[in-house]
Structures are given as structure tokens and as C-alpha cells.
N, C-alpha and C positions, 0 to 999 in steps of 0.2 A: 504493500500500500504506500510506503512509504518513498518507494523508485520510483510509483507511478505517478507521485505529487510533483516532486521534483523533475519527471520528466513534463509534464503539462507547468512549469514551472518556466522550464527551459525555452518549451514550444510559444507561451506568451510571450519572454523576453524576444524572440526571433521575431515574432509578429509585428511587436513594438518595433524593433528598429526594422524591420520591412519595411513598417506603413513611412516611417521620416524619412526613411533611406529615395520612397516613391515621391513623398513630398516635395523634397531638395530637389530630384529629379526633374521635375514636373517648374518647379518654381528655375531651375535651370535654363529648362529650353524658352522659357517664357521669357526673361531676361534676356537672351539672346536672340529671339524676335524682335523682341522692341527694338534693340540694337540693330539689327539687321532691319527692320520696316523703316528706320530714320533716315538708315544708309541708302535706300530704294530697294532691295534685298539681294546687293550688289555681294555682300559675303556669302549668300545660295551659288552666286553667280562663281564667286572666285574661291571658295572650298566646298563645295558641293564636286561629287563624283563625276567627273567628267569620262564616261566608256572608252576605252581602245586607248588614253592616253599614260602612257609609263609615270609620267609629272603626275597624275592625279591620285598616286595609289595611297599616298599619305592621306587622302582625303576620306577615306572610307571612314577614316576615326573622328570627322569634322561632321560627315555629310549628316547622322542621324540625329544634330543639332540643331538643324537647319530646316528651314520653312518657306514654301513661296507665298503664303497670304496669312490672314488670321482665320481663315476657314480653312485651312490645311493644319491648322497646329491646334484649334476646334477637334477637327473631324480625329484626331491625333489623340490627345490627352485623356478622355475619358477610357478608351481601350488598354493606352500604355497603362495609366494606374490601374485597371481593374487585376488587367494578367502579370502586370509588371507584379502589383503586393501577394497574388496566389504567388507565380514564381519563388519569389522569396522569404516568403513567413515561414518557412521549413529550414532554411540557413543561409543567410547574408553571403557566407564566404563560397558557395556550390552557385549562387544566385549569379555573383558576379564572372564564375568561370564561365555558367551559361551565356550570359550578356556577351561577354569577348566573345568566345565562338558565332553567336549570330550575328554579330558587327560583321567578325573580318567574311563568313560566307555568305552572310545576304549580299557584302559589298563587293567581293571578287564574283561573286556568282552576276550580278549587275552591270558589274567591268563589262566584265564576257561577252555575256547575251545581249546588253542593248546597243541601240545602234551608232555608229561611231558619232563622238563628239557629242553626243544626249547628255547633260547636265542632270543628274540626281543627287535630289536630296528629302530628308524629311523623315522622321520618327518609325514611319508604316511597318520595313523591315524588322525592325526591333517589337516593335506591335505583334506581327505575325509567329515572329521565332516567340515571342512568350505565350502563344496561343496556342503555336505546335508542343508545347514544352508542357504546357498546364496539361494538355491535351492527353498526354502520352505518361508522364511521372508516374503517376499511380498503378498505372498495369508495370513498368519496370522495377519498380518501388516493390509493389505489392501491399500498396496502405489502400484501407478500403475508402477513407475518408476521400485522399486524394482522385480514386477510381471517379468515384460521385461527383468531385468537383468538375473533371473533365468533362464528364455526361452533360451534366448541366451549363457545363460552361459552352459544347459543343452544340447543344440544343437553344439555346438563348441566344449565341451567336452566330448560327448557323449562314448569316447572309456574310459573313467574313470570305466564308471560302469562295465566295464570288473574287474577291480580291485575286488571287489566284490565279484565275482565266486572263487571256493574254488581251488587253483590251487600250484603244489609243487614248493618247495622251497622261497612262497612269504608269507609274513605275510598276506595273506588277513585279516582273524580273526580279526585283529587291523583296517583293512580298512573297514570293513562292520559294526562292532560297532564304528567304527569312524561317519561314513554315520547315522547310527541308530541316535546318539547322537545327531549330528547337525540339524536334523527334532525334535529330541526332543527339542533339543534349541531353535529351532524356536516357537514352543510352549511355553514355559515355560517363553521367556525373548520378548515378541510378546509386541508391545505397546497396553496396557491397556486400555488408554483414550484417543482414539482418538479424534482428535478437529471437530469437527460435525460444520459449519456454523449454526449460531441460524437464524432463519426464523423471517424476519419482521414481528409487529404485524400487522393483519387485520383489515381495519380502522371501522368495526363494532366494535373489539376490544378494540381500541383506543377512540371511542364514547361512548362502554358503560362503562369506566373507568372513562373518564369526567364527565357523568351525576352523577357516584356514587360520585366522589370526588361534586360535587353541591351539589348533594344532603344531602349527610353530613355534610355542610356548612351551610343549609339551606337556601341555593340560588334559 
């Protein structure tokens, strides 16, 4: 009883610095909006993902800060925080391995695929890898809560996976290796050793321990 407070102990602190961790996040790219809408959104322009260019690969760590209007960073925010605080309410430190990973393969998978010199930018990618990631944890995991969370998150959000499909003027490219990624993170950063209850021993077990321990004694 007492491992099991302490771990629902542990799982609250996680949750707590999830949700601030989402907050800062959120109050981040907001900040850097503003800054970029003053500038005319000349910084989307000049660190935003430029395809097929070698100069632009440092940008992949700029682009998913970056917004072309206030309804793209709208359409943005309420998705990152939802999947963003499931992703992480489980542990900060797995949270952030996933992040890096959909950054750099939403971004090189976007390089690739779009068409040369297409300027991308914007949160989407990172959106979708935590939607494949929420998506998927729980069957890798094997926690049943997590399993539900997916369902339900799969089912509520179901018009997402339109994002997906190949369709103009939207970055899908970045949404579909965003998605790829965060199933792949669910594999990759999946809890290892799960805690398995140990099964009492059976009292033949326990009898024929004691005669061995006599016996040895010479008892």
C-alpha cells in the first residue's frame, strides 16, 4: 500500500511539471509570434525549413517555433497542449527524448519530400508526433490507463488524421513524419521493465526449503 502511494505520489509530481513544462511551451511560441508578426513574419521566412537546401538543415530546430499568421498558431496551440501534457505526465525526461526525435524526423522527412525551395514552418509536426505517440504508448507500455487514453484520444480527434493526406498549400509532409515518428517513439522510449507482481511461494515450496535448510544442519 504503501509503494503504491508513493508511486501515485511520483505520477502527480510528473503531471505537475508536464502541465508548466506545456505552459512555458505554449507561452514560448507565443512570444515568438509576436516577434515575428512585428517583423512581417520575415523570421518564418529566414528560419523556417527551406526543402532541398543543405543551409537550411539547422533550421529544422527553429522551424517548429515558427508561424505564418495568428490562425496558424490558433489552429496550433490547443492540440500541442492537449497531446503535448498526455505525452509527458508519465516522465519529463522520456517526454523530451520523444520531442527531439519528432523534431529532427518530421523535419528531415519534410526536407525530402517537399518541393524544392517550399519554406516550412509551424508547431503541426510536433502536434502530430505527440498524437502518434499518445496514440500508441499504452499498447507498448502495456498500462491500461494509457491504452484508454489513446482510444479516446483517437476517437475525439479522429478529423486529425485528415492532416495526413497529401493536400495543397499545407505542410502535410511534416504532419505524416511527425505521426511516423511519434509511433516510432512509442517504440523506442516504451518502458522496459515493467514491475510484474512476484507470485507467493507455494507452501510445497516453502516445505521443501525447510527440510533442505535441516537437512544441512543435520537436524
Amino acid at each position: 500500500m504503501e509503494a503504491r502511494g508513493q508511486s501515485a505520489e511520483i505520477m502527480v509530481a510528473e503531471a505537475r511539471k508536464a502541465f508548466w513544462l506545456m505552459v512555458g511551451f505554449l507561452a514560448l511560441i507565443w512570444a515568438v509570434q509576436i516577434v515575428n508578426w512585428t517583423f512581417g513574419y520575415s523570421l518564418s521566412y529566414q528560419y523556417g525549413l527551406r526543402a532541398w537546401t543543405p543551409s537550411s538543415l539547422p533550421d529544422i530546430a527553429s522551424a517548429p517555433f515558427l508561424h505564418w499568421s495568428w490562425e496558424h498558431i490558433e489552429a496550433n496551440s490547443g492540440p500541442l497542449f492537449i497531446f503535448g501534457f498526455l505525452s509527458a505526465y508519465r516522465g519529463v525526461a522520456r517526454f523530451l527524448g520523444v520531442t527531439g526525435l519528432i523534431i529532427v524526423v518530421s523535419g528531415l522527412g519534410a526536407w525530402f519530400t517537399s518541393s524544392p525551395m517550399t519554406v516550412g514552418a509551424g508547431a503541426s509536426g510536433v502536434v502530430f508526433g505527440y498524437f502518434g505517440y499518445v496514440l500508441v504508448r499504452g499498447a507498448f507500455d502495456r498500462h491500461l490507463i494509457d491504452i484508454v487514453v489513446g482510444v479516446v484520444m483517437a476517437l475525439c480527434f479522429a478529423y486529425q488524421f485528415t492532416g495526413l493526406l497529401p493536400k495543397e498549400g499545407i505542410g502535410w509532409q511534416a504532419h505524416l513524419f511527425g505521426f511516423l515518428a511519434g509511433v516510432l517513439g512509442g517504440w523506442l522510449f516504451r518502458d522496459r521493465h515493467p514491475h510484474a507482481p512476484k507470485a507467493p511461494p507455494s507452501p510445497d515450496t516453502s516445505r521443501s526449503a525447510l527440510l533442505k535448510e535441516l537437512d544441512d544442519l543435520g537436524l
